[in-house]
N, C-alpha and C positions, 0 to 999 in steps of 0.2 A: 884086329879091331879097326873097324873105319870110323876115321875122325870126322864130324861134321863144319866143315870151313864154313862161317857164317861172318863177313862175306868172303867170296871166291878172292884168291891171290891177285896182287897187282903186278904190272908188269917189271917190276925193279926187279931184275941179276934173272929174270925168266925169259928164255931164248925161245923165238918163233920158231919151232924148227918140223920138218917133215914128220917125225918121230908123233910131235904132240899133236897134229891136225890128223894124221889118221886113226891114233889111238882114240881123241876123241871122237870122229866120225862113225870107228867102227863101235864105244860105247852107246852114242845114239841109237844106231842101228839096232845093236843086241835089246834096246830099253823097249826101242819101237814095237820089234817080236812081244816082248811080253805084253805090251799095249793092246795089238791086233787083237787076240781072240777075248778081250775083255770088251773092245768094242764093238766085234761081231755078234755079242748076245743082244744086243740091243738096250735100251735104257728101261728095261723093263723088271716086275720084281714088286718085290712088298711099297716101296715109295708110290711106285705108278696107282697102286691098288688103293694104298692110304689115300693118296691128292684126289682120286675119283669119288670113294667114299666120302670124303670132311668136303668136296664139290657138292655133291647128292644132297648131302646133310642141309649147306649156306643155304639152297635151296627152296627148302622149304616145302617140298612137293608141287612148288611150279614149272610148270614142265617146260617154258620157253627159257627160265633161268636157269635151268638145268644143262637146257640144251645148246645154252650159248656158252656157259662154263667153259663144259667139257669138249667145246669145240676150241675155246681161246685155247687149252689146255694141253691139248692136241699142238694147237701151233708152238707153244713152250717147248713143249719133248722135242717135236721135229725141228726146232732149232736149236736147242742144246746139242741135241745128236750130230747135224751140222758140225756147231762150233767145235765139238771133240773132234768129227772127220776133219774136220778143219787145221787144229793143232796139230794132230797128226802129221796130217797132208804136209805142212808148211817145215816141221822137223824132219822129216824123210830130206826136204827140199834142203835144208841147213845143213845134214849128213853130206850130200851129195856136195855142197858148196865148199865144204872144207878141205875137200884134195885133189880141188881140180886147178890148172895151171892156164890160167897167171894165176900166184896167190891171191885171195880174197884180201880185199883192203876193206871195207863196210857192208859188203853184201851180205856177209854170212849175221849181219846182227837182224836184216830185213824179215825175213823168216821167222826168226826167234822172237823177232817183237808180235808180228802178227800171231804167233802160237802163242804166246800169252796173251793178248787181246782173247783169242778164243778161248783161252783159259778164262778168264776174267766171264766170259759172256755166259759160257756154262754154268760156275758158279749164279752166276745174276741170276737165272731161272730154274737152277736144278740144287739149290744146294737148301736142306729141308730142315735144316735152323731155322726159317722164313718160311714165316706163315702161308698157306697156298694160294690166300688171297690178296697177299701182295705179292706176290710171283706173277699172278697173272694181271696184278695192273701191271707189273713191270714190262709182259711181253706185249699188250696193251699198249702203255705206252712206244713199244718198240716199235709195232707196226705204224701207230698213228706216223712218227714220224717220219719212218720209212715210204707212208704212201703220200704224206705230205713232201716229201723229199723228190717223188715220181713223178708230181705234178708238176711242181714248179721246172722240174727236168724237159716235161713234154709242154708245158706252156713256149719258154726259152726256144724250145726246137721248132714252134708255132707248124707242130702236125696235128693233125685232124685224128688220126687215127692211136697215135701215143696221149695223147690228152682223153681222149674217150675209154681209153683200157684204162691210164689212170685215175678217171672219173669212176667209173665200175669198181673198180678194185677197193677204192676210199669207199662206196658206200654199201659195200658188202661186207667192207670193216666194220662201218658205224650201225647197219643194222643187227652186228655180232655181238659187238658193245653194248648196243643196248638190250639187247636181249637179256647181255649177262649181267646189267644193270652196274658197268662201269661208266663212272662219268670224268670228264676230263677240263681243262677251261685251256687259252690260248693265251700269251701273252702281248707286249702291245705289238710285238715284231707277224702276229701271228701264228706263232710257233705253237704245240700243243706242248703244255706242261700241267703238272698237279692232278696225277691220273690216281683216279681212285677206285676201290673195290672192299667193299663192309666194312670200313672204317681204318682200314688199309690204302695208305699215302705214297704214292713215288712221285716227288718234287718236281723234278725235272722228267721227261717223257725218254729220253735214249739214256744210256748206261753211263754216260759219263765214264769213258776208257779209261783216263789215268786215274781215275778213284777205284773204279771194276778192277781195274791189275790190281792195285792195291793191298785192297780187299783181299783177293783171291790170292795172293800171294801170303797175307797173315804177319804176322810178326816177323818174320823175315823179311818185309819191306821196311820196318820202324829200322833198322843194322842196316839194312843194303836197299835203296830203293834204284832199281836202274832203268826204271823206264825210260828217262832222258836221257839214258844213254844210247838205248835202241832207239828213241825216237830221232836222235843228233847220226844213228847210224843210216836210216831210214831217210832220212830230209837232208842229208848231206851238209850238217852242223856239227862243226868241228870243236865248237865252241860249248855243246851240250853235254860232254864227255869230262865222267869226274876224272879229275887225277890223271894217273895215266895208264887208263885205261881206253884209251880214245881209238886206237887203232895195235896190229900186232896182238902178241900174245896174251894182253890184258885184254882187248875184245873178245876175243876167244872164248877165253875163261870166263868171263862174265857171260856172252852166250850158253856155255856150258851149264853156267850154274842156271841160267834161268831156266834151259832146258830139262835142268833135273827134277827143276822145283813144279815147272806147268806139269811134268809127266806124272810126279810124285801124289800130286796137291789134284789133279785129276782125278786120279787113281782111289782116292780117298773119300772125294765126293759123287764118283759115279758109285762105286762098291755101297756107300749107304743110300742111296736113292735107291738103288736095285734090290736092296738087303742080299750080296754077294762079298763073298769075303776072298779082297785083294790084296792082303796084308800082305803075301808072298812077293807078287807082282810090285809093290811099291818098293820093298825094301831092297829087290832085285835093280829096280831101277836108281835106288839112292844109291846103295853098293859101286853101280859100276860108275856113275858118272862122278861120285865124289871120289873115286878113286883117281880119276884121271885129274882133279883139280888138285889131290896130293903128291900124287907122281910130278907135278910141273913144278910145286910149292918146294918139292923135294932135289930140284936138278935133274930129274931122271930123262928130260926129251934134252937138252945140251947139249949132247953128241956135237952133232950137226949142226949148227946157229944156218939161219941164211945169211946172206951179206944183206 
């Protein structure tokens, strides 16, 4: 029976040792496998078919709001899809971090944070508790800022030819938007916020990361919230790190555990958007990683401590 640690162990009487960095590196690895050919199918499946149809439906039989929709809608999948290659990507990268020499002192939390970020962002656009029509203010709001973000980039860099692509790009956006009849207002900074789609609100225009992890994480952030701890790993704050977990085999594990959770909480959200049933793959991926946070909980990597 696997117990579920909710949260991961702290580093009190648990030794850093060679034993526990490969053992976890190689459970990453085995969860990854099970990952790949769920993300090889594509985000495709009964959700994609549902969001197209209740798009058709808002509609109306107008064919420009139809067809800005299911364009914004378009950009939502292609960057969900992203954000999962993304998680991936960045745990393969966490795998590889944990057994190479010199040992890892904060790097291996850098990865881990960014794959939950990308967790977090999936969630934001693909997870279909959320109405379809605030998903796509949400990615809506996403691009505004992003092209608002390109501009002030290519202003700053005062090029002729970075300011003109980002000029194009904003108004190929805005004529999307309004096609799809999302409307949006700016605050006094400028900034776009309060994007809207049928009566469907996102306050703020970008995801708001540490809420997105949150979120995306569930009730096991109310017990264990560690994003400040990835981000204290990430920014080189030593001071952001609860307890002591800040470095050693408390980071580890906390890595660990987030990487169980984005692969798990992934897993869960892409299989109903797709209407595919991952229930195997998930529990495969709980199985191997909680195993390795009981193994450490238990003494079993001690052997060998490093000095």
């Amino acid at each position: 029976m696997v117990f579920e640690l909710e949260p991961p162990p702290r580093a009190t009487d648990i030794a850093l040792t060679p034993e526990l960095l490969t053992a976890a590196a190689k459970a990453v690895r085995i969860c990854l496998g099970h990952v790949g050919p769920v993300l090889a199918r594509g985000l495709a499946g009964a959700g994609l078919d549902a969001d197209r149809l209740a798009i058709k439906a808002s509609a109306n039989n107008r064919s420009k709001i139809k067809r800005g929709r299911l364009c914004l809608h378009e950009l939502a999948v292609d960057a969900a899809e992203l954000a999962a290659a993304s998680a991936v990507d960045h745990l393969y990268a966490f795998a590889a971090d944990l057994t190479r020499e010199p040992l890892p002192v904060l790097s291996h939390l850098t990865p881990v944070r960014a794959a939950l970020e990308a967790g977090g962002l999936f969630g934001h656009l693909a997870d279909r508790t959320d109405d379809v029509s605030l998903r796509l203010a949400r990615i809506a709001g996403m691009w505004l800022v992003d092209c608002d973000s390109a501009r002030k980039l290519a202003t700053s860099h005062n090029s002729t030819t970075m300011i003109a692509d980002a000029q194009a790009t904003e108004s190929s956006l805005h004529r999307m938007l309004d096609d799809a009849g999302v409307t949006w207002r700016r605050n006094g900074q400028g900034k776009p916020i309060n994007v809207a789609l049928d009566g469907q609100v996102v306050p703020r225009a970008d995801i708001g990361v540490a809420a997105g992890t949150r979120k995306f994480l569930g009730p096991a952030a109310g017990a264990f919230d560690p994003y400040n701890s990835l981000s204290g790993g990430a920014h080189t704050r030593p001071w952001m790190h609860g307890g002591n977990r800040g470095t050693g085999a408390g980071s580890v594990l906390t890595a660990v555990w987030v990487a169980r959770e984005v692969l798990a909480r992934f897993l869960v959200l892409w299989g109903t958007y797709a209407g595919q049933d991952v229930g195997t793959e998930s529990a495969k991926v709980r199985q191997a990683l909680t195993g390795v946070l009981n193994r450490a909980a238990a003494g079993d990597f001690a052997s060998s401590a490093r000095a």
